[in-house]
N, C-alpha and C positions, 0 to 999 in steps of 0.2 A: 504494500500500500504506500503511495507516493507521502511526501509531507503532508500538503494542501489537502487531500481525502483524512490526513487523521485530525487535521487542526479543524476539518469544516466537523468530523462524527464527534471530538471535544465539544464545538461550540453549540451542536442540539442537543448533545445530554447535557449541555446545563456547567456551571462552569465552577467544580468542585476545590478548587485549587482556591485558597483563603490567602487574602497576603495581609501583613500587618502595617499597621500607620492607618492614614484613609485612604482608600480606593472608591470606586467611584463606576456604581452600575449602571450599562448603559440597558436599555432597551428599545433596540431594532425591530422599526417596521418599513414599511415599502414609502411613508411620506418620510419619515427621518429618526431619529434616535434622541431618546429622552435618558438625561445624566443623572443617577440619586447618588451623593456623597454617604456615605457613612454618616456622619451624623446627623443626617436627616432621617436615615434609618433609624439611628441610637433614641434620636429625641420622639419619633413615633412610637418606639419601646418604652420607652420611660415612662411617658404619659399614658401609653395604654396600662402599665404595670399598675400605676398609682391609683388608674379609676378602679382596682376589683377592690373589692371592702375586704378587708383582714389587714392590709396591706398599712404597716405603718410608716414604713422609709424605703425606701435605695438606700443601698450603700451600706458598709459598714463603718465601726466606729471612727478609723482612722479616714477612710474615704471618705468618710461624712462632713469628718472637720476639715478636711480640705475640700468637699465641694461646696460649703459653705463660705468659704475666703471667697473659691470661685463664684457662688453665686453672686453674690453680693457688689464684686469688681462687674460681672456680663451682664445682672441680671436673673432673674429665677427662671425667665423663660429657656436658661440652656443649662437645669438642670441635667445631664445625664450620666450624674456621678452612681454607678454600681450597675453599671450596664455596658456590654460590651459586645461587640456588633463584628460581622465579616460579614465583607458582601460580594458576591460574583457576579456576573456579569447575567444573571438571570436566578439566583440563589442568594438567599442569605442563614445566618444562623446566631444568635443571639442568647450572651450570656448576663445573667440578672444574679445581683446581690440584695439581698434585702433584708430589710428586720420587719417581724409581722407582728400582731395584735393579739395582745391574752384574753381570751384562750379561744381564736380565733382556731376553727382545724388545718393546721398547716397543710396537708396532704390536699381539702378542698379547694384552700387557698390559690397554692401551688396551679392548681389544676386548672383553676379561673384565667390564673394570671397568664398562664400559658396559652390557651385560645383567646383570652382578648388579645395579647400582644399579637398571636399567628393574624386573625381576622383583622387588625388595624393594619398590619403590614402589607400581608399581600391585598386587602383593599384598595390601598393607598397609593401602592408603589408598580404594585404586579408584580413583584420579587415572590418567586416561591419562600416560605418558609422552612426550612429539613430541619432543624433543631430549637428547643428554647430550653439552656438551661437551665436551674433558679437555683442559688445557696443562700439556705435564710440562716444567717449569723447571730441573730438575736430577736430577742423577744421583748415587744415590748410591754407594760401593763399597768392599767389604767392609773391617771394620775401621776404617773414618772415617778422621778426620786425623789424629789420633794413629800409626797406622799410616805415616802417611808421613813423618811427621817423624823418627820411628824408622830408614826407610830413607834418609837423607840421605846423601848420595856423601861429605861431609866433615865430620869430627868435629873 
């Protein structure tokens, strides 16, 4: 099989090969070719992440306080600290950190989070979606810490 017949049978199955930094999915049609950056992707994930109810942050601790610097200098609107994104040229696959809600069912959580994100994406963009991972790092529970410091056995 010549080059050009294996570079065209790569480019109908869909283009598996992830590169890191941003890349930049096009999609090819007979009027012309639409570019989705990466974090166009990432910030469609993020906000579909956030709208399933359990769902108490992106990100973990360390990631949090620095997307928090970052928010604050961009803007909130480009949250997409605890989300991580590869995008092919007709594929993507999308990895999520997050801390969720006591005593939210992680496992249904989880499971929401993951077809809202698949259905916003390829809605949105026409990217297949092949993966959404999610690692929930923490929990969080109502009231935060101040809450428990308040209940301290001794004053």
């Amino acid at each position: 099989m010549s080059d050009t017949n294996t570079q065209t049978q790569k480019q109908q199955q869909g283009s598996s090969g992830k590169s890191r930094g941003s890349s930049v999915a096009k999609l090819e049609t007979e009027q012309g070719s639409t570019s989705i950056d990466d974090s166009v992707v990432a910030k469609i994930a993020a906000i579909a992440a956030r709208e399933v109810d359990g769902v108490a942050d992106l990100g973990g601790n360390l990631s949090g306080a620095l997307g928090n610097v970052v928010g604050r200098i961009r803007g909130s609107e480009h949250r997409t600290t605890g989300v991580g994104v590869e995008v092919g040229s007709r594929q993507a696959a999308v990895d999520i950190n997050c801390k969720m809600q006591y005593p939210a069912s992680i496992h249904e959580v989880a499971d929401s989070m993951r077809q809202n994100v698949i259905d916003r994406i390829e809605s949105m963009t026409g990217l297949q979606v092949v993966e959404v991972n999610i690692a929930v790092n923490d929990l969080v529970f109502p009231g935060g810490e101040n809450e428990e410091a308040d209940t301290a056995r001794v004053q």
